[in-house]
N, C-alpha and C positions, 0 to 999 in steps of 0.2 A: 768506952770510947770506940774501940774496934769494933763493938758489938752496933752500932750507930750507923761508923762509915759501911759494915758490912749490908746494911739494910739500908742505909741511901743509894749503893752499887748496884742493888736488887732493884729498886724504884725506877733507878735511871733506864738500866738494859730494858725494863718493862716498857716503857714508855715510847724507846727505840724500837723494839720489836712490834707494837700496835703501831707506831707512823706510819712505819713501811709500807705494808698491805694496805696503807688509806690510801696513800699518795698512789700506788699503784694500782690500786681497781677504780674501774671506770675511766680512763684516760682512751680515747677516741681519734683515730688520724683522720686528719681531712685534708683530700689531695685532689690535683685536677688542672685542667689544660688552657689555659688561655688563649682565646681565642678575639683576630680582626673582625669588626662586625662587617661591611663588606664584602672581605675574602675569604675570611674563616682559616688565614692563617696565623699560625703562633705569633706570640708578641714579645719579645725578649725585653728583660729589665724592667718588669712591671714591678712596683711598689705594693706588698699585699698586707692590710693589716686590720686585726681584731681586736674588738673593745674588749680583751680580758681585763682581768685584774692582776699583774698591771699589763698595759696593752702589747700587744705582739706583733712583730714587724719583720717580713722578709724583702727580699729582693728573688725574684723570679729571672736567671739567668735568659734561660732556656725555653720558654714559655709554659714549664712547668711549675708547682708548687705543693709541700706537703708539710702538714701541722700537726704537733698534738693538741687536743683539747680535752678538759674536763666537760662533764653532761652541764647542759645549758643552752640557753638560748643565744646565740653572738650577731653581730654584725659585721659580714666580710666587707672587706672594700678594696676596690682593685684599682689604680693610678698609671698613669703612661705619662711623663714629661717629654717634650723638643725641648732642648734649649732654655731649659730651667721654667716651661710654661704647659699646663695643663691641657694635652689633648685630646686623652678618650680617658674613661671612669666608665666604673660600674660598682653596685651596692649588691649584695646576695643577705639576708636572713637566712638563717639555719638554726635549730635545732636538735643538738643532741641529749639521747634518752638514756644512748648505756653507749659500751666498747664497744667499739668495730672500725670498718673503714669506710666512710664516708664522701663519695665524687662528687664533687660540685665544680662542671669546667662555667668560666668565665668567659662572657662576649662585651669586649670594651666598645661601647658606644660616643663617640664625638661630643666634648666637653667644650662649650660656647664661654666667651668675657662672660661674666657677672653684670659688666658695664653694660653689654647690648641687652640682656634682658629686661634691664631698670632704665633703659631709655623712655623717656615720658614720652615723645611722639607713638613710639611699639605700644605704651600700655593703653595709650588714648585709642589707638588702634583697636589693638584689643576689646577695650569697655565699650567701645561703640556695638563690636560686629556680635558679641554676647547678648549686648540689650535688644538687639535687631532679632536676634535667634531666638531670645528670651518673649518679644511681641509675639512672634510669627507661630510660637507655639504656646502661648495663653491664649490665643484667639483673634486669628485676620479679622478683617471688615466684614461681616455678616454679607456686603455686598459683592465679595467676590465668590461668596459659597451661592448664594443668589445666583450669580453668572456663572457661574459652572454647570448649577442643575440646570439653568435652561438652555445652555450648550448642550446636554446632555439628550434635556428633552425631544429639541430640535433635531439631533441626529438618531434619536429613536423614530420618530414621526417621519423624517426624507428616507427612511430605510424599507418603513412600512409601505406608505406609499407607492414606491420604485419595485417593491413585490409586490401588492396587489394592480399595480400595473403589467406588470412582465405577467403574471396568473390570466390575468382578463386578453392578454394578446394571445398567448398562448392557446387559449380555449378558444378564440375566435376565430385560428390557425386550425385549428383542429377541425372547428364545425365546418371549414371551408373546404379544407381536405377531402372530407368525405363526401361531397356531393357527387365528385368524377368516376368514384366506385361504382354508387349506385345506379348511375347513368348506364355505366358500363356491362353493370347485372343487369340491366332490363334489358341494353340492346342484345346481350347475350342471351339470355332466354325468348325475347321474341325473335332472336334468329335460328334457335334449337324447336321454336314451335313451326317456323315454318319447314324446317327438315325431317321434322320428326314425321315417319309413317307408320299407319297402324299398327302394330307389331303382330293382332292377335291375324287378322284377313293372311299374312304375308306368312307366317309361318303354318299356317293349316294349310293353306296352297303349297307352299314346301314340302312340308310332311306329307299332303297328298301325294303331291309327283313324287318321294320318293321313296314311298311304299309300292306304289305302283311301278317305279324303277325297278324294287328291288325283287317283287313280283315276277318280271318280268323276266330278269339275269341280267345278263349281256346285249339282250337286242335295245335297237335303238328305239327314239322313242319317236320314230317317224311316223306309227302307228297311230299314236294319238292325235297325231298331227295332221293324221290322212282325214281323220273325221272330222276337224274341223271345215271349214266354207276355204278354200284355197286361197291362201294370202295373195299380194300381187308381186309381183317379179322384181328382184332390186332394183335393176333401173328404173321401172314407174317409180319407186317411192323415191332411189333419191333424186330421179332426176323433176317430181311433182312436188311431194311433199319432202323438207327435209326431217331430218332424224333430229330429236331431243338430243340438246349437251348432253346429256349424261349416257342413254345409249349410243351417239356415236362417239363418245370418250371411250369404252367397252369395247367398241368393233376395232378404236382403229388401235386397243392394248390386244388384242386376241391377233389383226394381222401383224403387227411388230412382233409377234413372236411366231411366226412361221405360219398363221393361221390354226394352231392348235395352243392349249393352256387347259392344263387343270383347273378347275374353279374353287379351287384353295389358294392357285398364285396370284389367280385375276382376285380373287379377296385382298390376299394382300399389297397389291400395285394401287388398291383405290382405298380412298377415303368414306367411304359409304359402311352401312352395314351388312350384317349379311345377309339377312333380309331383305335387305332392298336390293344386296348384289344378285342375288336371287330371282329378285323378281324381274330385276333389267334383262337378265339371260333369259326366264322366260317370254318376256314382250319380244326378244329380237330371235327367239327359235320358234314363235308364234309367226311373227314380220318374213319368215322360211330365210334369215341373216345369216340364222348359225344353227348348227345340232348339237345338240348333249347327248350323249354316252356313259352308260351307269360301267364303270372301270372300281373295285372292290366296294370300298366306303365313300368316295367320291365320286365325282362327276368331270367326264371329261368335254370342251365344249370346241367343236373347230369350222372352222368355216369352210362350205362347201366349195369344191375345186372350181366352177363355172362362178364362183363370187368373190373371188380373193382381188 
């Protein structure tokens, strides 16, 4: 008999000592913030409660809450009452796999009557504007995709057009443009042919006279001048024949400057070349207008005292 109860004492402690560790391993907290969907501020005295077996029910002072759970699959659910009537709710699924601690905050969303949902006007509502949605995307009227494309086409075609128009002015802007150039280069080169002078006759006569300057040194070139037929006297020519613009544009630049000038300066006060400035100084030291004077590398040209 003792030998009995002593080995049912053993059974029982057994028994007690493997519960323990069951009930205890694997047990899981789940904890977390409730939150206004709105403002996202906390929501006091919410109702929070899981489908265990048997089900679990807190109150949430503070807008906070914490559980334990065994591993499983549960279904939270979160409730807000006014005045003994349902104003926001929210549902969370979760799944626990082993121990740990587990955050799940909560955002309570606006819980409408039961009654306004199962209103038959809302649902008729409803079933209409679905079957409307439900046509319009099995397939319009073949005749509005008709009317589109050739909307479509139409404003391809007035686009084309409106560019190959604006192209065609364009070019016809252009071809117009250029004619006043061209104009302009011709009267410019037949007015460079009428100024242009020989260049080859005008620089050997140059280069003649002033090798022969330099032949010479210093003296004037009144010498070569003597062998010409003696010109006539300034007053027959100006007061008979007058003087070419351009030699007396030369005479009256050499008297504005005192009756003497380098013919480096007098080159550069005129327009002409220097050839040709050259050669105008020769005609009017030819005409006995003016003398030149070989002075280093240049020529000095002034006009005689009885002709100023």
């Amino acid at each position: 008999m003792i030998r009995t109860l002593f080995v049912f004492s053993v059974c029982i402690l057994a028994c007690l000592f493997s519960a323990v560790p069951v009930s205890a391993e694997g047990t899981a907290t789940i904890h977390g913030a409730i939150y206004e969907w709105d403002t996202f501020q906390l929501m006091e005295n919410v109702i929070i409660e899981v489908n265990t077996t048997p089900p679990q029910s807190i109150v949430a002072k503070y807008g906070v809450y914490s559980m334990n759970l065994a591993p499983g699959e549960y279904m939270i659910t979160a409730s807000y009452y006014e005045n003994n009537t349902l104003t926001a709710s929210t549902q969370e699924t979760i799944t626990i796999s082993d121990d740990g601690d587990y955050i799940i905050d909560l955002i309570l969303l606006p819980s409408y009557d039961s009654d306004l949902t199962e209103d038959s006007d809302l649902l008729n509502i409803t079933t209409s504007l679905e079957a409307d949605s439900e046509a319009i995307e099995n397939g319009a009227d073949d005749s509005t995709l008709y009317y589109v494309a050739g909307l479509i086409i139409l404003l391809m075609a007035g686009t084309g057009l409106y560019l190959f128009s604006k192209k065609n002015g364009k070019n016809e802007a252009d071809e117009g443009g250029q004619i006043p150039p061209v104009a302009d280069d011709v009267a410019k080169l037949a007015d460079m042919e009428t100024k242009v002078e020989p260049p080859v006759v005008v620089s050997d006569e140059t280069d003649e006279t002033e090798e022969s300057e330099g032949a010479e040194g210093s003296k004037p070139e009144v010498s070569e001048v003597s062998d010409m037929p003696e010109a006539p006297k300034v007053s027959e020519v100006e007061g008979k024949v007058p003087l070419p613009s351009d030699l007396q544009e030369v005479l009256d630049i050499i008297r504005s400057s005192g009756g003497r000038i380098t013919q480096k300066d007098l080159r550069a006060k005129l327009s002409y070349s220097e050839a040709k400035v050259s050669l105008i100084v020769s005609d009017l030291e030819n005409r006995g207008l003016v003398e030149k004077f070989k002075k280093g590398r240049g020529n000095i040209i002034i006009i005689p005292d009885d002709h100023r």
